[in-house]
N, C-alpha and C positions, 0 to 999 in steps of 0.2 A: 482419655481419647487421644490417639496419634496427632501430633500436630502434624502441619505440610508445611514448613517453610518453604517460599520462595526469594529467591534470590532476582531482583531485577536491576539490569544495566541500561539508564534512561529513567527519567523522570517525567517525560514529558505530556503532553494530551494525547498522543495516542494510548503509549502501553495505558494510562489510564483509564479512558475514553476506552477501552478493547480489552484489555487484560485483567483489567481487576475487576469490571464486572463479570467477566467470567468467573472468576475466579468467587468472586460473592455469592454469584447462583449458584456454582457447585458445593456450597458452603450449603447454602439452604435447601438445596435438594436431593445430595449422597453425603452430609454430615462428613464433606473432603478436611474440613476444618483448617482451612489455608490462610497464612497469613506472609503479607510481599513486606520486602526489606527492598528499598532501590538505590539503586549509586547514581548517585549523579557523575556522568563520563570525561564530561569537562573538567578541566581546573577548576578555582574559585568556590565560594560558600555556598550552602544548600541556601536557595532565597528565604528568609524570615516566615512569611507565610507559611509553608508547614508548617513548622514549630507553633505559629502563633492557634494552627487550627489543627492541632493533633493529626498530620496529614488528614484530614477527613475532609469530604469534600461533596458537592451535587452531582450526581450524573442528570444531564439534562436531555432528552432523547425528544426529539422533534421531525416531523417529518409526515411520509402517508404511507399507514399501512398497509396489508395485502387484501385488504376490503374496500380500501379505496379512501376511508375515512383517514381525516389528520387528528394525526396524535400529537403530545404534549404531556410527557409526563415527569417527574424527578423522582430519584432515587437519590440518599445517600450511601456515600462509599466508605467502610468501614474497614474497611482490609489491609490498605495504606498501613502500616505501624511504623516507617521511620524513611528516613532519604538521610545517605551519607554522601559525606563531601569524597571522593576519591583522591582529590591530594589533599586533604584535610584531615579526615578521617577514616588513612587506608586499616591501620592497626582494629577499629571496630567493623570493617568491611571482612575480614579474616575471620574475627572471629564469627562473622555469619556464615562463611563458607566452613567454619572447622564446627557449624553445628550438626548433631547426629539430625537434627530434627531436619536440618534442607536435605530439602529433595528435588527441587527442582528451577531452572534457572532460566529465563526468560531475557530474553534484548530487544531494541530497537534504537541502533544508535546512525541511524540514517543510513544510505547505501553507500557512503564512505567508511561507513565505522571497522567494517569488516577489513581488514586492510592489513600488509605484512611490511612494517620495517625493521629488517635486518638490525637487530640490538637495540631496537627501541620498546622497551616494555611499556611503552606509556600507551601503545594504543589500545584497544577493547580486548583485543583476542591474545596479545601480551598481559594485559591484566587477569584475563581467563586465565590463563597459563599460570599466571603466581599462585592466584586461587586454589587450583587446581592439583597446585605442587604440596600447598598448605594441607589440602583436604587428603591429598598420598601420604605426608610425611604423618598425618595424625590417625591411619588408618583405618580411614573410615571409606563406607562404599560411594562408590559412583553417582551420580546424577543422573536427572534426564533435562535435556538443553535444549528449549525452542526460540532459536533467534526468529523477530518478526520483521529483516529486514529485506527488502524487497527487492532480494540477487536470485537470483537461480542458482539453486544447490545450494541453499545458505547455510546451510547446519553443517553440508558437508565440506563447505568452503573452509569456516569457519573452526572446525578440527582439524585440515589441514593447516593454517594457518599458528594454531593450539602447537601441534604438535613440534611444527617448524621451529616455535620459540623451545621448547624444552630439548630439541638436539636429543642430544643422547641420555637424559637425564633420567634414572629409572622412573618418575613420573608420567614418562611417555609412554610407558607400557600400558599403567591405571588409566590412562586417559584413551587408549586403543580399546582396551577389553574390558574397563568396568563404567563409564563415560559413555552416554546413549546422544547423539547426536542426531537432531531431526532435520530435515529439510521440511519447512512450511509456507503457505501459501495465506496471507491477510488482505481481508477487506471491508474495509470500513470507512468513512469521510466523517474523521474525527474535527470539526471546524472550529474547537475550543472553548476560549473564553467565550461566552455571549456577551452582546453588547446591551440587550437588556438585562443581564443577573440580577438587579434589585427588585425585579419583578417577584424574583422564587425567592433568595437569599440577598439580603444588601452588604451583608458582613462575610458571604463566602466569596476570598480572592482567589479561590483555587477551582472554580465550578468549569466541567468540560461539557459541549455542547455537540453532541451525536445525532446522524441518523438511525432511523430503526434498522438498519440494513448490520449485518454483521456475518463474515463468512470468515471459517480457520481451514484451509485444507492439511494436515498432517500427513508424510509419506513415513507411515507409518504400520505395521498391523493391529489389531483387536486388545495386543496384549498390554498396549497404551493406557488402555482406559480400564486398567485393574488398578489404575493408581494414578492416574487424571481422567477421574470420569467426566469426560467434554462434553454439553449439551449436543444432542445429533441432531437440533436442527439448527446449529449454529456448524459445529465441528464434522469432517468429512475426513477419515483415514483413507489412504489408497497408497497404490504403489505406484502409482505415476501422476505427478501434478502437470504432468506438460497440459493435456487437455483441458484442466482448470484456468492454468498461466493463458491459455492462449483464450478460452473464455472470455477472461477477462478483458485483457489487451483489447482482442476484439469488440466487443457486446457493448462495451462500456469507453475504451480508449480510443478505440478508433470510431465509435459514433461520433466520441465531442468531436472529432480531429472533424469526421467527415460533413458535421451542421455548421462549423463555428465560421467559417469563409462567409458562406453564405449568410446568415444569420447576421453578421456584419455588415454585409454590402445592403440588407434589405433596412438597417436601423436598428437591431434588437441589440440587448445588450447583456442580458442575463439568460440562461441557458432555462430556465422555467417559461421565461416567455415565452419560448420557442412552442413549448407544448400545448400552448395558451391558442397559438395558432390555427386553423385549420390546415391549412396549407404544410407548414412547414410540420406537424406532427405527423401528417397522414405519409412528407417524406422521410421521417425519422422511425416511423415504423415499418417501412418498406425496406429503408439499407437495414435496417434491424434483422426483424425475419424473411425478407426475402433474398438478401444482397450479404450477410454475413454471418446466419446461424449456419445455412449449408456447412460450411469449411470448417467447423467446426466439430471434431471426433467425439460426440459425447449423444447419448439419447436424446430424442428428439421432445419428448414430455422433458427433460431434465434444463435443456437448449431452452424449449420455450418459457417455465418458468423464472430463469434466469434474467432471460429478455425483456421480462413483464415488470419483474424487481427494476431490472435497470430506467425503461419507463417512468417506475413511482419517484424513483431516483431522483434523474433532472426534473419532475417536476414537483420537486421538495418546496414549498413554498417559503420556507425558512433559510433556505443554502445561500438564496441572492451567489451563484457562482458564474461569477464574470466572465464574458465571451471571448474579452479583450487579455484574460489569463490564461485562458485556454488556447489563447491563438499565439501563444510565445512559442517562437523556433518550432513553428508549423511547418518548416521543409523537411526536417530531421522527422515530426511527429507523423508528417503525412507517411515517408519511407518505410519509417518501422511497423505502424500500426495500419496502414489500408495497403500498400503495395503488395504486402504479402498475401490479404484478401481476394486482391484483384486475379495475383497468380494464382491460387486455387480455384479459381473458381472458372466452372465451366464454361459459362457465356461473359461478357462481358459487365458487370455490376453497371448499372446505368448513376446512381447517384453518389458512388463512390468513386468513379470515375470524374463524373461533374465536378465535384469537389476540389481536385486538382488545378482545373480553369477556373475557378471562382478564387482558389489563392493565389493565382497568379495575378488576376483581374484586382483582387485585393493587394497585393503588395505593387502591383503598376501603380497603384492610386498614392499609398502611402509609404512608396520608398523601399517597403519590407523591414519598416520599421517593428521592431519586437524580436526581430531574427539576430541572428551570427552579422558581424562583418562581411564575410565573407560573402553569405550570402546577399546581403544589403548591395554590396559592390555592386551586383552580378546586373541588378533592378534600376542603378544610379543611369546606367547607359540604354544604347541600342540593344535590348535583350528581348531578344521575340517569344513568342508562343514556341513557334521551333525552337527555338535555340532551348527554350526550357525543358520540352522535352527529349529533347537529345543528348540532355548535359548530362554525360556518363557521372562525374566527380559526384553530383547529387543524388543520382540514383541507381548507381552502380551496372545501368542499362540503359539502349533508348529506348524510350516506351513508344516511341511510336511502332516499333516493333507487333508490340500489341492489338491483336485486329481491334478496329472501332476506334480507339484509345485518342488516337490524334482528334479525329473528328467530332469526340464528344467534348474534348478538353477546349477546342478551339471554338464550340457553341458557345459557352460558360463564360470563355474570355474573353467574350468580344460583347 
């Protein structure tokens, strides 16, 4: 049987926790017969636990399904076959990229990893580059390449940055025309180690702790899965991920953004409580589908199932996910993920607006601690309601511009 090597860059609880059990189901249910090799992308030694447990490991999956019931279940991961050191063991990372058997090459080296320094091959997409040069010089074909790092146009960033390093190197041609570059879209809350493990395993150091939740959008077409056959109800091919990115952002990032002020100011402290509430759920599922599914470009069956997952989401009984985490550099958070909500939308969102006076009312209390300097400054003085809404620097506008905008924000803050 064909083997599928994979090549992965990253060791950590996600690609874990997200890619290799993909990669396990597709084993077990189109005989894809895949097995990951990973680099560790940093300096320094692969930690000892691999080695000590044959990379194998718990998946531990926790959470509430789409029936409502909590789950609890472990798998182990068998797929893992080795972690190399990258400045330790570049010589055996070569020879996994010069094998006929890889096929395909997966990342996750955080949103910094993707990165172009001018003659420095040490970062990801320079090491891509050597790789890549190796697998030209041994004439062997192309890859398919899903970094799971979470930029916009990452596949496609990420070959330009490829290609930048080989100049004019005839590798850069193999790497144009026989080298399949994907842009993808991941989602999952990988939370890791558990801090009960000895509950399932006492001797596994390496066990990752997941929600049931898993989403891969791929910009991609059909002809993908003639040779990664992706689960379809986990994996979603398209040719445009904007309307998924913004999904997201929205449904899910800009909820925490838009409960966690408040949630705050009323005593709660973990984002499950909130659900636990009467009150504060019945307003979490208002900005949900009344205040943020609108503005969003995708079906409206597809909008609200999504909306419902995110629901079971925060109220994961096992996440314990901190209000006080969620409220770091909430001015930056609030701009990116609700401001843009607010301008789409026809009327004025009533508790996405709220939300803005309740951070302000929150950071008058606590300095605006958790934030920028900068912003912290702003909170130390005479800084009013107005003044916050007017401050062009924060928001690139005044919002009192906004019909309603002032008058709702100056309810909330007072």
């Amino acid at each position: 049987m064909k083997k599928n090597k994979i090549l992965q860059f990253g060791e950590g609880v996600f690609l874990r926790g997200f890619v290799e059990p993909l990669i396990q189901r597709m084993n077990k249910e189109s005989n894809f017969n895949g097995e990951v090799y990973a680099v560790k992308p940093r300096s320094g030694a692969v930690p000892q636990r691999f080695s000590d447990q044959n990379c194998q490991y718990n998946l531990l999956v926790r959470g509430i399904a789409e029936n409502g019931e909590t789950i609890e279940s472990v798998e182990k991961i068998t797929v893992l076959k080795k972690v190399f050191s990258s400045s330790e063991e570049w010589a055996e990372v070569e020879a996994v990229a010069c094998d006929e058997d890889l096929h395909f090459i997966f990342s996750n080296t955080t949103e910094a990893g993707i990165t172009y320094e001018e003659g420095n091959f040490d970062t990801f997409p320079g090491k891509l580059a050597r790789l890549l040069k190796k697998r030209f010089e041994a004439n062997l074909p192309g890859v398919d390449i899903l970094p799971c790092e979470l930029i916009e146009n990452n596949g496609q960033t990420l070959k330009e940055y490829v290609l930048r390093y080989l100049g004019n190197d005839p590798a850069a041609e193999y790497v144009k025309n026989s080298c399949r570059f994907y842009d993808t879209l991941v989602d999952r809350i990988v939370s890791g180690f558990p801090a009960d493990y000895a509950r399932f395993d006492a001797a596994d150091q390496l066990m990752v702790a997941v929600e049931p939740f898993a989403f891969l959008a791929v910009k991609a077409d059909s002809e993908l899965l003639e040779r990664l056959p992706l689960p379809d109800d986990v994996a979603l091919l398209t040719d445009d991920l904007a309307p998924y990115r913004t999904r997201k952002v929205r449904a899910l990032n800009a909820s925490h953004t838009c409960m966690v002020s408040g949630g705050l100011l009323a005593g709660f402290t973990e984002v499950q409580e909130l659900l636990t509430d009467e009150k504060f759920r019945q307003r979490i599922e208002s900005t949900l589908f009344d205040e943020i599914l609108p503005t969003i470009a995708l079906p409206d069956a597809e909008k609200r199932a999504f909306a419902e997952s995110v629901l079971r989401r925060f109220a994961n009984p096992f996440a314990h996910h901190k209000l006080e985490a969620i409220a770091l550099n909430s001015v930056a958070k609030w701009k990116v993920r609700i401001l843009p909500v607010i301008l789409d939308s026809g009327k004025l969102p009533y508790y996405l607006s709220r939300s803005l006076g309740e951070l302000y009312k929150r950071y008058k209390e606590n300095n605006a601690s958790g934030d920028t300097a900068e912003v912290a400054a702003r909170f130390a003085g005479d800084y009013t309601v107005n003044d916050f809404l007017a401050d062009k620097e924060l928001w690139g506008m005044e919002l009192h511009e906004i019909a309603g905008m002032a008058e709702t924000v100056r309810e909330a803050a007072l």
